[in-house]
C-alpha positions, 0 to 999 in steps of 0.5 A, spaced: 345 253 815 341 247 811 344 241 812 344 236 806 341 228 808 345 225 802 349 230 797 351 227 791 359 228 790 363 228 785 371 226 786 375 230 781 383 227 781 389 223 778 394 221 783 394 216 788 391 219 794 385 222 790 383 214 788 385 212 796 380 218 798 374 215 793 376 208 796 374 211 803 368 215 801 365 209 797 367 204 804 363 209 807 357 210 804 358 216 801 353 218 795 358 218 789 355 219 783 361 221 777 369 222 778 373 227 773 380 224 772 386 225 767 387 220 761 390 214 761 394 216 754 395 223 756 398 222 763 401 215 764 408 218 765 406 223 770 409 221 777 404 218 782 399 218 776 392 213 777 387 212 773 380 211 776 378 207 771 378 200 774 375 202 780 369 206 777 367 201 772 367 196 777 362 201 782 359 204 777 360 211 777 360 215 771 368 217 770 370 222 765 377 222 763 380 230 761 386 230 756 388 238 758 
């Protein structure tokens, strides 16, 4: 089995412990390199709703937001 030294990851989520997962991996030092999560407008509503827009504006990750 080949091991990867440095695997790119993408996080996919919109509740709160999917943004606490991203928190740790990035603490960790773990190769980010986009985020998929719902749109605010579309899912504000939702219980335990979080965006992960703050946060990968500020480590600059790209981050798509799906409205269905």
């Amino acid at each position: 089995m080949q091991v990867i030294a440095n695997p790119r990851i993408v996080i996919l989520g919109n509740r709160g412990h999917s943004k606490q997962i991203l928190q740790s991996l990035l603490s960790k030092g773990w190769n980010i390199v986009g985020a998929i999560g719902a749109a605010r407008e579309e899912n504000e509503e939702q219980s335990g709703y979080t965006s992960f827009s703050a946060l990968c504006e500020r480590e600059e990750i790209p981050l798509i937001e799906i409205t269905d």
